[in-house]
PDB file of the backbone (N, CA, C, O) and the ligand in Angstrom, with CONECT records:
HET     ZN  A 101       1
ATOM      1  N   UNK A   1      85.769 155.977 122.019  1.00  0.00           N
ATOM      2  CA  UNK A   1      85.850 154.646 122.627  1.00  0.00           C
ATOM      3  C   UNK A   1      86.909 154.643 123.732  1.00  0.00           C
ATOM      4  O   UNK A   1      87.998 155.097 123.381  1.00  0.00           O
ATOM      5  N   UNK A   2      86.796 154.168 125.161  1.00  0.00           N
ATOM      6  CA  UNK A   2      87.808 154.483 126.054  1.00  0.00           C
ATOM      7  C   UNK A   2      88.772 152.939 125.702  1.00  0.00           C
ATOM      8  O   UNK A   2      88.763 152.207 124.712  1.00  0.00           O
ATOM      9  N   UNK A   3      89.319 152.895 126.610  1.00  0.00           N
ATOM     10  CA  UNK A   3      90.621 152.426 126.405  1.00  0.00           C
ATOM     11  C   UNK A   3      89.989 150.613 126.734  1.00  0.00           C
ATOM     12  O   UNK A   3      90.192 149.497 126.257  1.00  0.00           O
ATOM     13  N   UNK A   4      89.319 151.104 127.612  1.00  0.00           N
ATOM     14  CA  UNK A   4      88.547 149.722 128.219  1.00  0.00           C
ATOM     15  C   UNK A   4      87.865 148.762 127.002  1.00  0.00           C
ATOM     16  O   UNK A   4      88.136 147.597 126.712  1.00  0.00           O
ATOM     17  N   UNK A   5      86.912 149.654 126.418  1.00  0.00           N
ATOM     18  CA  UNK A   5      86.121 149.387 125.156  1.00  0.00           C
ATOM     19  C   UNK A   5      87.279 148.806 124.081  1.00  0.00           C
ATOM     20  O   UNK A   5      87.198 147.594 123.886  1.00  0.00           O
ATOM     21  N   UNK A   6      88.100 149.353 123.524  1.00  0.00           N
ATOM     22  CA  UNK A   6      88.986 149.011 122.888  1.00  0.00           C
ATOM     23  C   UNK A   6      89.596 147.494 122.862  1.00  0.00           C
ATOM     24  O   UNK A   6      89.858 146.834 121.857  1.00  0.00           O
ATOM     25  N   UNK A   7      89.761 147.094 124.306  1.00  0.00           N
ATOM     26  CA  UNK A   7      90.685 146.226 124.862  1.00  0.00           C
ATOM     27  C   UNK A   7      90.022 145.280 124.933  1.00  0.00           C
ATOM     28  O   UNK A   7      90.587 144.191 124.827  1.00  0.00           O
ATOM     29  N   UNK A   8      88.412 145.335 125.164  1.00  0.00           N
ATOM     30  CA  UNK A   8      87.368 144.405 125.178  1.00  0.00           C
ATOM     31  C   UNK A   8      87.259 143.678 123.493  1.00  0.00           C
ATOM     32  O   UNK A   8      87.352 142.495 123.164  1.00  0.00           O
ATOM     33  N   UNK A   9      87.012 144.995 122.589  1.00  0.00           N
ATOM     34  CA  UNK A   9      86.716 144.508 121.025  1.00  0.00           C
ATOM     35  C   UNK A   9      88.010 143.906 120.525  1.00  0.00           C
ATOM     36  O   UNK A   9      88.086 143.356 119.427  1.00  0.00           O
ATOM     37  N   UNK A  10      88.834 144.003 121.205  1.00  0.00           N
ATOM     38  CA  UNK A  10      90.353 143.352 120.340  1.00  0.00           C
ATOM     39  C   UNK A  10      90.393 142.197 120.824  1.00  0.00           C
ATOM     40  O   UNK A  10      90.970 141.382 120.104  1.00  0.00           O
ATOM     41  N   UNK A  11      89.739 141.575 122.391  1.00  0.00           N
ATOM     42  CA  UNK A  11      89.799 140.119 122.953  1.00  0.00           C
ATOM     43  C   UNK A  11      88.686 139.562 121.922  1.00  0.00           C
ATOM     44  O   UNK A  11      88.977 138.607 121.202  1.00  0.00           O
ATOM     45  N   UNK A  12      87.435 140.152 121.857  1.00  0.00           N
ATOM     46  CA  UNK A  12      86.412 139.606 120.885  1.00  0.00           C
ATOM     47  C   UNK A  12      87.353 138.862 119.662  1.00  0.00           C
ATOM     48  O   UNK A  12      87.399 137.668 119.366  1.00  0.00           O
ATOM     49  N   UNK A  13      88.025 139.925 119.115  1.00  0.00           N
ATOM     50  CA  UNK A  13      88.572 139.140 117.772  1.00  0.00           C
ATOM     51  C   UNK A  13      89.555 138.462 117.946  1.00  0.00           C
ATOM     52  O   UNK A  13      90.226 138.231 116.940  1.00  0.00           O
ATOM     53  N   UNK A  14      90.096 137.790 119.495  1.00  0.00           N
ATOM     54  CA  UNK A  14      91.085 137.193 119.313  1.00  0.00           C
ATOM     55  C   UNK A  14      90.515 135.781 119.115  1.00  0.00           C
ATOM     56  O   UNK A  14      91.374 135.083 118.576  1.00  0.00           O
ATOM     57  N   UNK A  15      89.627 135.251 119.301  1.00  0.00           N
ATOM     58  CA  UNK A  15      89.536 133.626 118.515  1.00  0.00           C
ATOM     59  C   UNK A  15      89.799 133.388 117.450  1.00  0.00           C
ATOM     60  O   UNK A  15      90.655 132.571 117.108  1.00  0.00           O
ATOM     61  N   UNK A  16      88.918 134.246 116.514  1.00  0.00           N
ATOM     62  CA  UNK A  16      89.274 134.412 114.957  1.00  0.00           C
ATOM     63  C   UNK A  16      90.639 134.620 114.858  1.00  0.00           C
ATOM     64  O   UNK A  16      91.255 133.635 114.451  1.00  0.00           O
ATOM     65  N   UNK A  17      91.282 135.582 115.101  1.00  0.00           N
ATOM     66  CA  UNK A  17      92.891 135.303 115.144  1.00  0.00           C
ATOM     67  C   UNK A  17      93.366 133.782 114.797  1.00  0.00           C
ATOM     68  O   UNK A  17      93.881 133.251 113.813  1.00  0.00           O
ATOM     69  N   UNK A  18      92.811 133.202 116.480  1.00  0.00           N
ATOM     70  CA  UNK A  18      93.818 131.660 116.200  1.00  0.00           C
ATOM     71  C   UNK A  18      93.592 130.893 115.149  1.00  0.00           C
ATOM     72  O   UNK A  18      94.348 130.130 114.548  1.00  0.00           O
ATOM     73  N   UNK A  19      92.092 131.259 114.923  1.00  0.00           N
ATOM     74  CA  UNK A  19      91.074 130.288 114.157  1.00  0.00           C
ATOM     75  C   UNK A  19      92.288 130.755 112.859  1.00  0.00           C
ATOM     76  O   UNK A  19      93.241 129.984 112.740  1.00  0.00           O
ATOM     77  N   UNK A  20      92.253 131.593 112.222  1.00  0.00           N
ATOM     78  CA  UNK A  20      93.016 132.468 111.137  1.00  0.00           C
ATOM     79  C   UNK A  20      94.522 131.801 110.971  1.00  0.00           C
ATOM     80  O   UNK A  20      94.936 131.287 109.933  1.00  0.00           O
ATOM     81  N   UNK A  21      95.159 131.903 112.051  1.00  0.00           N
ATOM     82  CA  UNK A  21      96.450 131.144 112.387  1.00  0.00           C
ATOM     83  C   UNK A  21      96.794 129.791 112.591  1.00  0.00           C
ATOM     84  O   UNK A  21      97.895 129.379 112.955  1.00  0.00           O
ATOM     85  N   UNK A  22      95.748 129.095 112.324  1.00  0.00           N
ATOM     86  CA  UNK A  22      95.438 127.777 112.436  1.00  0.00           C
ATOM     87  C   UNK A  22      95.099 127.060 111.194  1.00  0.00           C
ATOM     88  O   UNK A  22      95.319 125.865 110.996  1.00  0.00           O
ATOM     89  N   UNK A  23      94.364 128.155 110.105  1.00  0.00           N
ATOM     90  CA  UNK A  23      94.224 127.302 109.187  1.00  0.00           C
ATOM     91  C   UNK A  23      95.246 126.993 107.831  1.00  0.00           C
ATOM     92  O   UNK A  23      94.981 126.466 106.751  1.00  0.00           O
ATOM     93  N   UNK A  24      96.422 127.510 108.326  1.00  0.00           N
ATOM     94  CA  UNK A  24      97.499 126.701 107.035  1.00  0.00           C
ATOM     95  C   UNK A  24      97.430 125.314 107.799  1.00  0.00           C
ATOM     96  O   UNK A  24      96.728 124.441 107.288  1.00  0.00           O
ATOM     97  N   UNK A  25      98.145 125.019 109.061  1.00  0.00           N
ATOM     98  CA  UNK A  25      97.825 123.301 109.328  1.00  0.00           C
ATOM     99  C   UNK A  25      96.391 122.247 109.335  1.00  0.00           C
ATOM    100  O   UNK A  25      96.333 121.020 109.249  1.00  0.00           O
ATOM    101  N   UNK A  26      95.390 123.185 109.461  1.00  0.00           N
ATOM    102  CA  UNK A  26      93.980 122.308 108.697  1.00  0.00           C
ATOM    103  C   UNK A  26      93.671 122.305 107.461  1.00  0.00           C
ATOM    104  O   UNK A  26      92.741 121.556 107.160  1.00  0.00           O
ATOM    105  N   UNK A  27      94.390 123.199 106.230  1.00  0.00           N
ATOM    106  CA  UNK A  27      94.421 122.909 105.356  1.00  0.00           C
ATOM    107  C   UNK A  27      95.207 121.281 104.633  1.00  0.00           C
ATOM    108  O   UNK A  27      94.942 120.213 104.080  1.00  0.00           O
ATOM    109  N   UNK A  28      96.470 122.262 105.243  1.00  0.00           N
ATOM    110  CA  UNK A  28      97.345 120.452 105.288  1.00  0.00           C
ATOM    111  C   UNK A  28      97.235 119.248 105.414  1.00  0.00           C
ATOM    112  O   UNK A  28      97.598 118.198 104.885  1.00  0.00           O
ATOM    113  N   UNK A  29      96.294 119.853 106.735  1.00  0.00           N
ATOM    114  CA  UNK A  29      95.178 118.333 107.273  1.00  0.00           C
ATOM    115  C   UNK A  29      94.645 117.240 105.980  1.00  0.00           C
ATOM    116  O   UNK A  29      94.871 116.110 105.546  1.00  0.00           O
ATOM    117  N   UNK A  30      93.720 118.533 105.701  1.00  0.00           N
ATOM    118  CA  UNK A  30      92.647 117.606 104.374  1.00  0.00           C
ATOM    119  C   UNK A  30      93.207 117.590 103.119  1.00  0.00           C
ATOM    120  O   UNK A  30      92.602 117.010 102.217  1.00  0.00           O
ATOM    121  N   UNK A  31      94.886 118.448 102.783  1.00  0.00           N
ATOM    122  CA  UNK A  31      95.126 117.305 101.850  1.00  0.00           C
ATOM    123  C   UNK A  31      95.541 116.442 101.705  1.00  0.00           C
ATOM    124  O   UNK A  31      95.441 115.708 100.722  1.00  0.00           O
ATOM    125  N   UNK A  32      96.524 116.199 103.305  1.00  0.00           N
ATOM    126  CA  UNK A  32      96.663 114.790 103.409  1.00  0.00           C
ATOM    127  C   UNK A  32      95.157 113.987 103.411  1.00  0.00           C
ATOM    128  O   UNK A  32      95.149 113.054 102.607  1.00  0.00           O
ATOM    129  N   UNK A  33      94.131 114.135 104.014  1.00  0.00           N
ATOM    130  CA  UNK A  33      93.262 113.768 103.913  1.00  0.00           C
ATOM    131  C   UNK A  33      93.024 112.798 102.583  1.00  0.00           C
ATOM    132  O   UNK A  33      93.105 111.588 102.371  1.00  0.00           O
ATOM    133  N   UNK A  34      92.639 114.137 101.694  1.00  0.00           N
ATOM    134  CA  UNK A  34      92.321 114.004 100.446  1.00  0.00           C
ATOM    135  C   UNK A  34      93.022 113.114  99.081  1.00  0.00           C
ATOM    136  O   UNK A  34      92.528 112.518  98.124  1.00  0.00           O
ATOM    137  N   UNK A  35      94.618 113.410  99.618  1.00  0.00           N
ATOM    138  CA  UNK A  35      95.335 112.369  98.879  1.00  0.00           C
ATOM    139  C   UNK A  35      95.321 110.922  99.745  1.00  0.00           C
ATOM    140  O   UNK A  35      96.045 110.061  99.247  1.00  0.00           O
ATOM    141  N   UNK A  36      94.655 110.561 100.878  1.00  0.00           N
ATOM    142  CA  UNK A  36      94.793 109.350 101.399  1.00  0.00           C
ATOM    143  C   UNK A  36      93.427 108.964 100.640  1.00  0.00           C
ATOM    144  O   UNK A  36      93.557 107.938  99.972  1.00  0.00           O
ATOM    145  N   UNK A  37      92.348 109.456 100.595  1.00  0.00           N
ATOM    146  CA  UNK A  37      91.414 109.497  99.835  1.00  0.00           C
ATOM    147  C   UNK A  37      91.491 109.007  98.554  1.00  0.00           C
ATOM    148  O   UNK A  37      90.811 107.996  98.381  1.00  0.00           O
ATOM    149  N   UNK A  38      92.228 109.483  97.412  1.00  0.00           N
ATOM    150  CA  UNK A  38      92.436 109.301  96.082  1.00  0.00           C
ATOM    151  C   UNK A  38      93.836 108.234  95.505  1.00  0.00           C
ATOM    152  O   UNK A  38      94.220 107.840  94.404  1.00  0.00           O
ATOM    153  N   UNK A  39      94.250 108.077  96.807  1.00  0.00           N
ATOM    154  CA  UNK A  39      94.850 106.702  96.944  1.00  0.00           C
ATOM    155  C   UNK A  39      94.673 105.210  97.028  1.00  0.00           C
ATOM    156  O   UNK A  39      95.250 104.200  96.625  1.00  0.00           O
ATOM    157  N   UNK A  40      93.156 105.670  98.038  1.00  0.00           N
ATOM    158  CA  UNK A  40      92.191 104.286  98.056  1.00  0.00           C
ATOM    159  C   UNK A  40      91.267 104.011  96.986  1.00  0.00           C
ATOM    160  O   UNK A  40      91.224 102.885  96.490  1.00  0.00           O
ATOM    161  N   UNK A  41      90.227 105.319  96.433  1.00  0.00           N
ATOM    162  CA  UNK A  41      89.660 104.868  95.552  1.00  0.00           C
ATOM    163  C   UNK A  41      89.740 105.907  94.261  1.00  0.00           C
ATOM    164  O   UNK A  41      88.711 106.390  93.789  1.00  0.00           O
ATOM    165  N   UNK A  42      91.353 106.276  93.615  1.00  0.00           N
ATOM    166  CA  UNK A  42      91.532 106.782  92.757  1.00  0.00           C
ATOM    167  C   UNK A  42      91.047 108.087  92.573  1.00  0.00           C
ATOM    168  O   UNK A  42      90.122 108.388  93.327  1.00  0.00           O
ATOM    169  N   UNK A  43      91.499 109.128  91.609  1.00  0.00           N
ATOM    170  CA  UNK A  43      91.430 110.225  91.655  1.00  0.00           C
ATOM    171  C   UNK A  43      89.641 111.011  91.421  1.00  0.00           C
ATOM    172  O   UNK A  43      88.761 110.626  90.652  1.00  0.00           O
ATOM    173  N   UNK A  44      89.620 111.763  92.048  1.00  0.00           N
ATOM    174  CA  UNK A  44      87.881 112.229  92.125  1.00  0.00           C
ATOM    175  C   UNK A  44      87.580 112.865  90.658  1.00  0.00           C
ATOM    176  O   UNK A  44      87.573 114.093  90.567  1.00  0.00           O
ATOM    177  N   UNK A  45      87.276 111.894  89.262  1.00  0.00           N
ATOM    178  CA  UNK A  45      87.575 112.143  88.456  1.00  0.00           C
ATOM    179  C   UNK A  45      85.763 112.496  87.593  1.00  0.00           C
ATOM    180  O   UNK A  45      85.593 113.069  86.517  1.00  0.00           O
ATOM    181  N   UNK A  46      84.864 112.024  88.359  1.00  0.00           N
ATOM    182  CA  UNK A  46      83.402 112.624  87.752  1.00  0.00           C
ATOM    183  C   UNK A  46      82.587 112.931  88.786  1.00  0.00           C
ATOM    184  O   UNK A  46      83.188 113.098  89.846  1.00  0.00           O
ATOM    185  N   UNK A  47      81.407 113.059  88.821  1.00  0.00           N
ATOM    186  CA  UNK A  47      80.191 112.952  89.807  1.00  0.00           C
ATOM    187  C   UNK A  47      80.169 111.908  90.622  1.00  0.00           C
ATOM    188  O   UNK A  47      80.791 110.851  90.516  1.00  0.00           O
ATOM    189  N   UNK A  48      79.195 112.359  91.694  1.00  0.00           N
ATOM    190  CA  UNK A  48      78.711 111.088  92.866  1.00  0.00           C
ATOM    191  C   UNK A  48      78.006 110.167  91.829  1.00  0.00           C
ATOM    192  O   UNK A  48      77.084 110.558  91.113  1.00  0.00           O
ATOM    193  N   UNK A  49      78.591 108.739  91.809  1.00  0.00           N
ATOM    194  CA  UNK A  49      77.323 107.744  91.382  1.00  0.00           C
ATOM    195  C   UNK A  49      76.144 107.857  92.382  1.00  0.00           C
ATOM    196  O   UNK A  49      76.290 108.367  93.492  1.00  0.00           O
ATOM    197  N   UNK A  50      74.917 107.333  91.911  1.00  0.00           N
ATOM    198  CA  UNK A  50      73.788 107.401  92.350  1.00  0.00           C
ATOM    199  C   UNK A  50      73.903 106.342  93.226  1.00  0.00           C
ATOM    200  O   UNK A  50      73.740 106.341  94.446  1.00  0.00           O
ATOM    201  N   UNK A  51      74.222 105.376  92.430  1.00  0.00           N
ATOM    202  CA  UNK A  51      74.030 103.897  92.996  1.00  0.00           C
ATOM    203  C   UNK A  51      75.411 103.397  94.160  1.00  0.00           C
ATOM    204  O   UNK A  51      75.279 103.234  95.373  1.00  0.00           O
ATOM    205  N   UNK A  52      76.553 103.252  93.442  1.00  0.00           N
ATOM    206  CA  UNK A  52      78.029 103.207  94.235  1.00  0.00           C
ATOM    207  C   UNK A  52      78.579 104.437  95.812  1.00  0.00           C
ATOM    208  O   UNK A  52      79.186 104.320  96.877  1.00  0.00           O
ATOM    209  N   UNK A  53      77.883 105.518  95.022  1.00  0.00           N
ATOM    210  CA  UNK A  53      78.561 106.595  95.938  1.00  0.00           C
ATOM    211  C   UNK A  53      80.049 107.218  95.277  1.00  0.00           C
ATOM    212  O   UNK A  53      80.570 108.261  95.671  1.00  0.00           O
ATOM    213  N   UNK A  54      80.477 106.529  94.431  1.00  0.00           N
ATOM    214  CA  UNK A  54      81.988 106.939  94.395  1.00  0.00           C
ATOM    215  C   UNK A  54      82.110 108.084  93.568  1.00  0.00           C
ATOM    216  O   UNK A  54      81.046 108.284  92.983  1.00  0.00           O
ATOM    217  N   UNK A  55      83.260 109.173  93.198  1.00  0.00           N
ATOM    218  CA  UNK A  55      83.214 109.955  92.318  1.00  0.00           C
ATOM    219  C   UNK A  55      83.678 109.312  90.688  1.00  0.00           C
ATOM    220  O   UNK A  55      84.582 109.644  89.921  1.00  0.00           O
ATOM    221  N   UNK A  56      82.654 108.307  90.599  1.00  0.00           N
ATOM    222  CA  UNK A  56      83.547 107.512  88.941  1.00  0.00           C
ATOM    223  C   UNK A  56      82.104 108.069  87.601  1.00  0.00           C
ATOM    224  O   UNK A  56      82.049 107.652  86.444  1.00  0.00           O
ATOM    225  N   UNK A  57      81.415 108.767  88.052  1.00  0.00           N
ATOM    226  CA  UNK A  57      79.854 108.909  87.461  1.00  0.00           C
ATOM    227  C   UNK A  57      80.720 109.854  86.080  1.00  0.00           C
ATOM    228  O   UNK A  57      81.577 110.732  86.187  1.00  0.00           O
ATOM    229  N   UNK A  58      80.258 109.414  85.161  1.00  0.00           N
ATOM    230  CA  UNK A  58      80.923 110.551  83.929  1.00  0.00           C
ATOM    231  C   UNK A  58      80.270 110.630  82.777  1.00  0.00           C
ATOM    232  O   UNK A  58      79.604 109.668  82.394  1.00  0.00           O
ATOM    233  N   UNK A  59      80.346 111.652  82.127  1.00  0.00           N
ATOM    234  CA  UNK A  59      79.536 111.771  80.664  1.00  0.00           C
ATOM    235  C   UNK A  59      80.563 110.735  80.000  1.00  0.00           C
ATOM    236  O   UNK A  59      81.740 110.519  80.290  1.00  0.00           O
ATOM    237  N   UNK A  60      79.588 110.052  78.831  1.00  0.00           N
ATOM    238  CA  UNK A  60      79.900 108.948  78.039  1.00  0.00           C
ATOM    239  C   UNK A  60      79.838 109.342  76.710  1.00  0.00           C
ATOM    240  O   UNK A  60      80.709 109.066  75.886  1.00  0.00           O
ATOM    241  N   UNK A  61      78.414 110.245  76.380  1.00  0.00           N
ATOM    242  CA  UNK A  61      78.342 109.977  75.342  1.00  0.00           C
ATOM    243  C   UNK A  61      76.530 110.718  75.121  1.00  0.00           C
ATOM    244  O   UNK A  61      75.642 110.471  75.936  1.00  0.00           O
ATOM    245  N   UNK A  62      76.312 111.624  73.856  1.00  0.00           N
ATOM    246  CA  UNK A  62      75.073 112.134  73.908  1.00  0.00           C
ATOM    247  C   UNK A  62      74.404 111.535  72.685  1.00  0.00           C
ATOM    248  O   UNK A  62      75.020 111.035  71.744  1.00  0.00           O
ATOM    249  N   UNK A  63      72.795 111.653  72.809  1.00  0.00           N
ATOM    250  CA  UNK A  63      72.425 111.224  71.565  1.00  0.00           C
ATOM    251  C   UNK A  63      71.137 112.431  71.707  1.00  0.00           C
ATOM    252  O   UNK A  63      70.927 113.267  72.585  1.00  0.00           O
ATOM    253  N   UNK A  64      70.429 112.117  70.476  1.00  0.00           N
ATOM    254  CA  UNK A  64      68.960 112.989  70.268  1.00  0.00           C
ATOM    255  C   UNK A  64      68.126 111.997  71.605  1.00  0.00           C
ATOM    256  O   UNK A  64      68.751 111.125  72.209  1.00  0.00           O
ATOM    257  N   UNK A  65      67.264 112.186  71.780  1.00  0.00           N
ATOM    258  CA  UNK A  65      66.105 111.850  72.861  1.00  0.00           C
ATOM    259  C   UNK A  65      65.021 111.341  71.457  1.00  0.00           C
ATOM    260  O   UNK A  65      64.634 111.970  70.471  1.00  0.00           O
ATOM    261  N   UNK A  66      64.783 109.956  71.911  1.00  0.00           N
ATOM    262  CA  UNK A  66      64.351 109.149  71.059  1.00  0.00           C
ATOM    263  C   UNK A  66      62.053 109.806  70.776  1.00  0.00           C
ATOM    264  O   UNK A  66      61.325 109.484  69.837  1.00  0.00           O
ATOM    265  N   UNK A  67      61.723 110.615  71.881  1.00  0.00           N
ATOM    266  CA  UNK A  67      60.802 111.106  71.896  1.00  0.00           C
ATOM    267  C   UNK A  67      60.986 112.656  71.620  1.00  0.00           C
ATOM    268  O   UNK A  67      60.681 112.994  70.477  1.00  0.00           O
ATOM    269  N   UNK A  68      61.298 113.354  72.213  1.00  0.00           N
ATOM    270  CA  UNK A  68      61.828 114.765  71.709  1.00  0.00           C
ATOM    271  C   UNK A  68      62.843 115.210  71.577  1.00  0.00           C
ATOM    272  O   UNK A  68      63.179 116.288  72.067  1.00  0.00           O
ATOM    273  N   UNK A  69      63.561 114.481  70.884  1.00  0.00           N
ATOM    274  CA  UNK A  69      64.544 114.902  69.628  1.00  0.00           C
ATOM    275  C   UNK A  69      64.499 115.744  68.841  1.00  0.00           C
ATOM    276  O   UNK A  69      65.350 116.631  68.771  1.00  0.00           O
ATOM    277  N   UNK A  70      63.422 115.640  68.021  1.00  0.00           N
ATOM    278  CA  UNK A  70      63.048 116.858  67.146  1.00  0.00           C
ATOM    279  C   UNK A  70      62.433 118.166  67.684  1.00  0.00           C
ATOM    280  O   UNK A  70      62.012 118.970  66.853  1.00  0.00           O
ATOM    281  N   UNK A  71      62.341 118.450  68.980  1.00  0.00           N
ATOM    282  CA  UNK A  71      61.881 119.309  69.723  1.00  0.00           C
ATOM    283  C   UNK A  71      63.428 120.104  70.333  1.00  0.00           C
ATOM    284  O   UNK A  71      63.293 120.744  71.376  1.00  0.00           O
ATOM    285  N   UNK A  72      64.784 120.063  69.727  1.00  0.00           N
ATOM    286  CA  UNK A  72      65.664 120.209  70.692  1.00  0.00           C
ATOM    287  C   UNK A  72      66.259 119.771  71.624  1.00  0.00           C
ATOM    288  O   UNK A  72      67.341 120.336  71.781  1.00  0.00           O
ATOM    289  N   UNK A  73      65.909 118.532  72.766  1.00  0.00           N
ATOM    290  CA  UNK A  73      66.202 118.024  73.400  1.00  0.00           C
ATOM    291  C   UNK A  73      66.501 116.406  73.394  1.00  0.00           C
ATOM    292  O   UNK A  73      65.834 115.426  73.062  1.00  0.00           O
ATOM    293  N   UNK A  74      67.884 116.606  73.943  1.00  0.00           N
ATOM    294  CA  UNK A  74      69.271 115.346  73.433  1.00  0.00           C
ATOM    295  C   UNK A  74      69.187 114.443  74.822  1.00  0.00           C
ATOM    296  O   UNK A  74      68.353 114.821  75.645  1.00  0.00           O
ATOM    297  N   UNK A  75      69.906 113.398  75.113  1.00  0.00           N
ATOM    298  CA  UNK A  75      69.998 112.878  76.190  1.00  0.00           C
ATOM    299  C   UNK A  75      71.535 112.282  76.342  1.00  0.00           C
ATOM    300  O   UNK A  75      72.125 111.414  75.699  1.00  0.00           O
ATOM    301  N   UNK A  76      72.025 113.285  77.698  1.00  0.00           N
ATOM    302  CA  UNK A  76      73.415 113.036  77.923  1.00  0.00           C
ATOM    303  C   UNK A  76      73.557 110.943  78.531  1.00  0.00           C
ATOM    304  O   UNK A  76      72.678 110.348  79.154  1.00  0.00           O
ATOM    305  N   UNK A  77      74.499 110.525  78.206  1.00  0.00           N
ATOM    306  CA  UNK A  77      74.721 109.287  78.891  1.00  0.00           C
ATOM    307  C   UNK A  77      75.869 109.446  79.930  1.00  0.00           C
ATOM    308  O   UNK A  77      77.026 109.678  79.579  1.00  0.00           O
ATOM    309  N   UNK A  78      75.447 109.294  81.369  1.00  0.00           N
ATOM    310  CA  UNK A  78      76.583 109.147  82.203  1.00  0.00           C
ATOM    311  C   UNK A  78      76.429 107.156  82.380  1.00  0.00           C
ATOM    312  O   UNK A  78      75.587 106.276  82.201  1.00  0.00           O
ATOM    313  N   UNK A  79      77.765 107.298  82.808  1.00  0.00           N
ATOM    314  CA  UNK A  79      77.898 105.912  83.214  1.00  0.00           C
ATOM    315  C   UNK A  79      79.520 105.554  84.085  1.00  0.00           C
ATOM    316  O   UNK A  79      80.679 105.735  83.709  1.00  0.00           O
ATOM    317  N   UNK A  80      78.971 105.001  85.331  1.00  0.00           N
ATOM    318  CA  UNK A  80      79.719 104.777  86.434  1.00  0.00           C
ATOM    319  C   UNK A  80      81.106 103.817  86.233  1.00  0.00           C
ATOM    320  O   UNK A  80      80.948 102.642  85.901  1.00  0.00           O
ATOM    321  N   UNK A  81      82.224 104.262  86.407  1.00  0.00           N
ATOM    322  CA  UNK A  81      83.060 103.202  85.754  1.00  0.00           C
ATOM    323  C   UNK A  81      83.345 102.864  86.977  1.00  0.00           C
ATOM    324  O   UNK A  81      84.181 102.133  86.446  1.00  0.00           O
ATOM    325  N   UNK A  82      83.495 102.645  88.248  1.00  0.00           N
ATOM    326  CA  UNK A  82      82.943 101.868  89.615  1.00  0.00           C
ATOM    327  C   UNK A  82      82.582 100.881  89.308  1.00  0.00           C
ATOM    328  O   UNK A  82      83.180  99.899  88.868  1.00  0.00           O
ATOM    329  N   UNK A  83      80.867 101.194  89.662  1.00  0.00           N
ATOM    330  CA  UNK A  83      80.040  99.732  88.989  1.00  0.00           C
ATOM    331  C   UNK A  83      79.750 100.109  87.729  1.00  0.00           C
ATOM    332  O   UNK A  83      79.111  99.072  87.551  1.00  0.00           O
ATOM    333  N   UNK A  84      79.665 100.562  86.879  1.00  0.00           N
ATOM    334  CA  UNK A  84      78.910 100.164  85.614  1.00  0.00           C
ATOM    335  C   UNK A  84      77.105 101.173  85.577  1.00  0.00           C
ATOM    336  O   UNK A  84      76.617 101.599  84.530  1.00  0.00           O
ATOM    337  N   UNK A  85      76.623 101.289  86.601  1.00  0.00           N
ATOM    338  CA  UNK A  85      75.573 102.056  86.353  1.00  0.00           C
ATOM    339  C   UNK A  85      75.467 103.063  85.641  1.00  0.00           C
ATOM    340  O   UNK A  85      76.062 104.139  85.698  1.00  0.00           O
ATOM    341  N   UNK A  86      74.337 102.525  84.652  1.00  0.00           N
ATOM    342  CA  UNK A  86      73.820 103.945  83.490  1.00  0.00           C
ATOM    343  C   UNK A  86      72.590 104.313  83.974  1.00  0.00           C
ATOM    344  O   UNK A  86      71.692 103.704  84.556  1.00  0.00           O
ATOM    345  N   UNK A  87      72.865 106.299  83.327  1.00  0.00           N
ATOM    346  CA  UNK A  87      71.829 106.542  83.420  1.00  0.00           C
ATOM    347  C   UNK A  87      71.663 107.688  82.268  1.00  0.00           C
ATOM    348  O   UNK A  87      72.596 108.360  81.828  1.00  0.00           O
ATOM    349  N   UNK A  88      70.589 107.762  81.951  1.00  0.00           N
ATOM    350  CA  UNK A  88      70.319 109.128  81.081  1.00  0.00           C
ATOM    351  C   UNK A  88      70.099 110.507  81.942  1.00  0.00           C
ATOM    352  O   UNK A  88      69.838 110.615  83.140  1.00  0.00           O
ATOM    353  N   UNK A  89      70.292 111.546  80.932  1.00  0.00           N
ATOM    354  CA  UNK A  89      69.738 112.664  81.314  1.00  0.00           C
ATOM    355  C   UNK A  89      69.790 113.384  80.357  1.00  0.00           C
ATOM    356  O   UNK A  89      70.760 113.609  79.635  1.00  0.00           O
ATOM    357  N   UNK A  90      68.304 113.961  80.272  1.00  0.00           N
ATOM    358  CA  UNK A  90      67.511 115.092  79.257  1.00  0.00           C
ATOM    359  C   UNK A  90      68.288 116.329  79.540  1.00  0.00           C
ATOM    360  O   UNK A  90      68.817 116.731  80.577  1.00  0.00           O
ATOM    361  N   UNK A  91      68.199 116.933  78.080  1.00  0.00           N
ATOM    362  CA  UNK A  91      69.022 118.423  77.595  1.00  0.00           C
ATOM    363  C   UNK A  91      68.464 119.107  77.315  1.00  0.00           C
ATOM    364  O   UNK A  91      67.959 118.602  76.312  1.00  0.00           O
ATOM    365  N   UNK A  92      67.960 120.284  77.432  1.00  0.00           N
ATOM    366  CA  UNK A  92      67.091 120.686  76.946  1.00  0.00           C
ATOM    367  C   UNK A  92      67.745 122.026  75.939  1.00  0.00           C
ATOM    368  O   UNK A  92      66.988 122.703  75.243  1.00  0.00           O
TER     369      UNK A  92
HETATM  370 ZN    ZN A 101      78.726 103.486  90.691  1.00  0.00          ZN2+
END
């Protein structure tokens, strides 16, 4: 590789460099971000609700599946402490 070639592939990787050198302060970024985030609507403590959007969606509580129950399959209860939206979901 002459000297030229060399000098060319080392400018190639100089973006990545900055990009590289840049990301301890965009990290920083989003956790300020993230704690301005969990300040407004509390800590990201379950799933996306379906209905709200927020992260409040959480297992509640399981039972047998009132149709195939006896087949193995239970039904988890999430429910949104946001709004209140329930929903089931099959276990198999
Ligand atoms: Zn909700």
């Amino acid at each position: 590789m002459s000297t030229l070639d060399s000098s060319l592939s080392l400018l190639d990787k100089w973006p990545q460099w900055k990009r590289l050198t840049a990301m301890p302060d965009q990290v920083a970024r989003l956790e300020q971000r993230l704690a301005a985030i969990e300040a407004k609507f509390g800590p990201a403590i379950g799933d996306t609700c379906p209905k709200c959007r927020q992260s409040a969606f959480q297992l509640v509580g399981s039972k047998k599946d009132p149709v195939f129950g006896d087949m193995g399959v239970s039904l988890r209860q999430y429910r949104c402490s946001s709004c209140g939206f329930e929903e089931d979901k099959q276990v198999h």
